[in-house]
C-alpha positions in Angstrom: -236.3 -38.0 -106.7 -232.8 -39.7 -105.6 -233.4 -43.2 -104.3 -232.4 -43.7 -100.4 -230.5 -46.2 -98.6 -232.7 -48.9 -97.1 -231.4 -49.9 -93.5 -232.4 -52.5 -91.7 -231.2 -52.3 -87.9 -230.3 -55.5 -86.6 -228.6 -56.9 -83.5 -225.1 -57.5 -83.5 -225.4 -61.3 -83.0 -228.2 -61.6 -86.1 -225.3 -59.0 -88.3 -222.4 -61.5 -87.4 -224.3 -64.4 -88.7 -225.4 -62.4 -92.0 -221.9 -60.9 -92.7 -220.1 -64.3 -92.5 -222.6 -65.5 -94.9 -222.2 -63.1 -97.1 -218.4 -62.5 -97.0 -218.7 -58.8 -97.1 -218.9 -55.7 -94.5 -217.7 -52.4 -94.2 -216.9 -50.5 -91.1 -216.7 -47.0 -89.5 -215.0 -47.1 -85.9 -215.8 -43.9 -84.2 -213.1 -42.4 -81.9 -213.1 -39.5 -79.5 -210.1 -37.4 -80.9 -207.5 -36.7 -83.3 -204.7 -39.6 -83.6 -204.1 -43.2 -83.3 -204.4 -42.8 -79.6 -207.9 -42.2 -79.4 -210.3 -43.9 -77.3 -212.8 -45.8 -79.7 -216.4 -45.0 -79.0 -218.6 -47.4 -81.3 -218.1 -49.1 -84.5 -220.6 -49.7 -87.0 -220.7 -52.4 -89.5 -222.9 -53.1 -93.1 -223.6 -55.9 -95.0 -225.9 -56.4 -97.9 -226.2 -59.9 -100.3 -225.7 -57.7 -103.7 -224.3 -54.8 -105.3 -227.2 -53.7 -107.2 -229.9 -52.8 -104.5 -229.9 -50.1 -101.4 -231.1 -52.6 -99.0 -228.1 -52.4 -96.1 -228.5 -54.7 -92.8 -226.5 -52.5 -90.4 -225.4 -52.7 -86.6 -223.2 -51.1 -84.2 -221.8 -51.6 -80.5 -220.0 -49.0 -78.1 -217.7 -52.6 -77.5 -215.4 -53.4 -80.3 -214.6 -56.7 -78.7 -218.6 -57.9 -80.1 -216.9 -57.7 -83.7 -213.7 -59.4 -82.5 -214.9 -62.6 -84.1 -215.6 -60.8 -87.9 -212.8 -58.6 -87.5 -210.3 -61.7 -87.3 -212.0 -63.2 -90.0 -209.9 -63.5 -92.9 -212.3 -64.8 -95.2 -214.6 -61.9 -94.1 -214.1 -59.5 -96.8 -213.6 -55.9 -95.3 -214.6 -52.0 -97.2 -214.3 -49.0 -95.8 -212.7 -45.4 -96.2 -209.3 -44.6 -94.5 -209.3 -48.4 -93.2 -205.2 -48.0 -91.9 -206.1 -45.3 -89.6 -209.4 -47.4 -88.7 -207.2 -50.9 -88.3 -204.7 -48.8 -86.1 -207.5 -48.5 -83.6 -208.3 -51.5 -83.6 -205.0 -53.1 -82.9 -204.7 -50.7 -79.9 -207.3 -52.3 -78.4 -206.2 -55.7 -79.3 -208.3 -56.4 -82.4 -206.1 -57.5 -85.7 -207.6 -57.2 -88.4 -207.5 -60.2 -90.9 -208.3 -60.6 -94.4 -208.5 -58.3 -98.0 -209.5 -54.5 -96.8 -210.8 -52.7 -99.7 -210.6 -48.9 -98.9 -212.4 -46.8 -101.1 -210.8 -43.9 -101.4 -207.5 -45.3 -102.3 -209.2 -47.9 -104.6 -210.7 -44.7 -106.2 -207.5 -42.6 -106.5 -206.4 -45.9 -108.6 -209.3 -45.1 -111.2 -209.3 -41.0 -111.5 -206.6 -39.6 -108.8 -208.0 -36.0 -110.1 -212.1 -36.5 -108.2 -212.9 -36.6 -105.0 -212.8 -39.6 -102.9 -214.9 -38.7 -100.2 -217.7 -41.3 -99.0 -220.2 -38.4 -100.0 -219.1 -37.3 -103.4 -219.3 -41.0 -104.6 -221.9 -42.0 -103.2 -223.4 -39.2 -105.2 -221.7 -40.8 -108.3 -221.8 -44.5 -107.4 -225.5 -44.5 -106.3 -227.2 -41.7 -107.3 -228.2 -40.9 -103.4 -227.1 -38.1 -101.2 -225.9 -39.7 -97.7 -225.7 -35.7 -96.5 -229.6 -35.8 -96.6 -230.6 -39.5 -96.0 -231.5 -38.5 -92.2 -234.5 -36.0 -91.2 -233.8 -32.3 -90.8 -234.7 -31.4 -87.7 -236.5 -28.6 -87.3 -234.6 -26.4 -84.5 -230.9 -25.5 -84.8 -228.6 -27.8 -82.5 -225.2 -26.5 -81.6 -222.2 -27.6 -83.4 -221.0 -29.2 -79.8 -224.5 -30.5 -78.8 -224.9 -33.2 -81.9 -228.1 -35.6 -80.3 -226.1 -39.5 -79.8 -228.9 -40.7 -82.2 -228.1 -38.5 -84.7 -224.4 -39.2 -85.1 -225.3 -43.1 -84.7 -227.4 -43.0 -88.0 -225.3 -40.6 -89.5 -222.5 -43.4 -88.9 -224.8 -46.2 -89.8 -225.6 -44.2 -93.5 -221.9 -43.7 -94.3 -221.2 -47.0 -93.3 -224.0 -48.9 -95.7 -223.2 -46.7 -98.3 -219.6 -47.0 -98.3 -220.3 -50.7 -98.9 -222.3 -50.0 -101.6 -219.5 -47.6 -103.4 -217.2 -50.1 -102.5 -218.9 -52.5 -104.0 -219.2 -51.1 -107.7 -215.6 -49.2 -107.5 -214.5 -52.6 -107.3 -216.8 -53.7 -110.2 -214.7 -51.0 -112.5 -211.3 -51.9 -110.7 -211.9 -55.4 -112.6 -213.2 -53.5 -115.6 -210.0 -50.8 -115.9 -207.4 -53.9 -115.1 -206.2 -52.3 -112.0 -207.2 -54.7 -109.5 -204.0 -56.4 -109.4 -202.7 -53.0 -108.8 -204.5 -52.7 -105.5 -204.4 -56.1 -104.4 -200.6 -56.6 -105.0 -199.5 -53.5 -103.9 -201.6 -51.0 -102.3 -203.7 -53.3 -100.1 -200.6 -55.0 -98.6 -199.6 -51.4 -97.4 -202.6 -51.3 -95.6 -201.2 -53.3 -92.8 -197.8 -51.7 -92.4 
């Protein structure tokens, strides 16, 4: 038995308030197609007080401009997995994002550039839990163009929490390999560019 992500849905108003107090999120901003020029069609956002339990506060909104006020924050800590193409988004609809962006997979690649640095794989190796099975099979076949909204929300809200939670303890062996200053002097500055 593999433990499982504990999300609690809140509203976005109650998530603000928690994320500011605990100086952490991670996001996943959905888009419609291919490219920087995509039309954005929700973000999602988790928070969570410590590293060491699976119990994820998570919210999203089809209206980035809700988030505006944590996205700007700088002192707002941000995680999340391919965060330049995600920040690119953003900006195109007038968000900047402000403050240290830990993305995952690059903060991975730092500790063992040969693995995987999919959300999925280290969640696997992070956490122990499979994200690819933390929602409900359904029982009949849906086509590969008719995915249920509902289905793709939680999907987004699972990633989300757990990429948190990776980021969380990748960081943890950043500071423990002494390549921290690595990322935060030079990788996470490119980020922005």
């Amino acid at each position: 038995n593999r433990p499982r992500l504990l999300l609690n849905e809140i509203s976005p108003k109650e998530f603000i308030s928690e994320a500011v107090e605990n100086r952490r999120m991670s996001m996943f901003v959905d888009h419609d197609a291919p490219g920087i020029f995509s039309t954005i069609r929700a973000i999602t956002l988790a928070t969570c007080g410590d590293a060491d339990g699976l119990h994820v506060s998570v919210t999203s909104s089809h209206d980035p401009e809700i988030f505006r006020c944590l996205m700007e924050n700088a002192d707002v800590l941000k995680y999340g997995y391919d965060l330049k193409f995600q920040e690119n988004l953003l900006l195109l609809s007038g968000i900047d994002i402000k403050g240290e962006m830990m993305d995952i997979g690059l903060m991975h690649y730092l500790l063992n550039p040969e693995k995987s640095h999919s959300v999925s794989v280290l969640a696997k190796s992070y956490l122990n839990i499979d994200i690819d099975t933390e929602q409900e099979v359904q029982e009949e076949p849906v086509s590969l163009f008719d995915i249920p909204a509902d289905e793709t929300e939680m999907s987004a809200k699972t990633e989300t929490a757990a990429t948190l939670l990776v980021g969380m303890k990748v960081r943890e062996d950043m500071n423990s390999a002494s390549v921290s200053s690595l990322y935060n002097e030079m990788e996470e500055p490119l980020l922005h560019v």
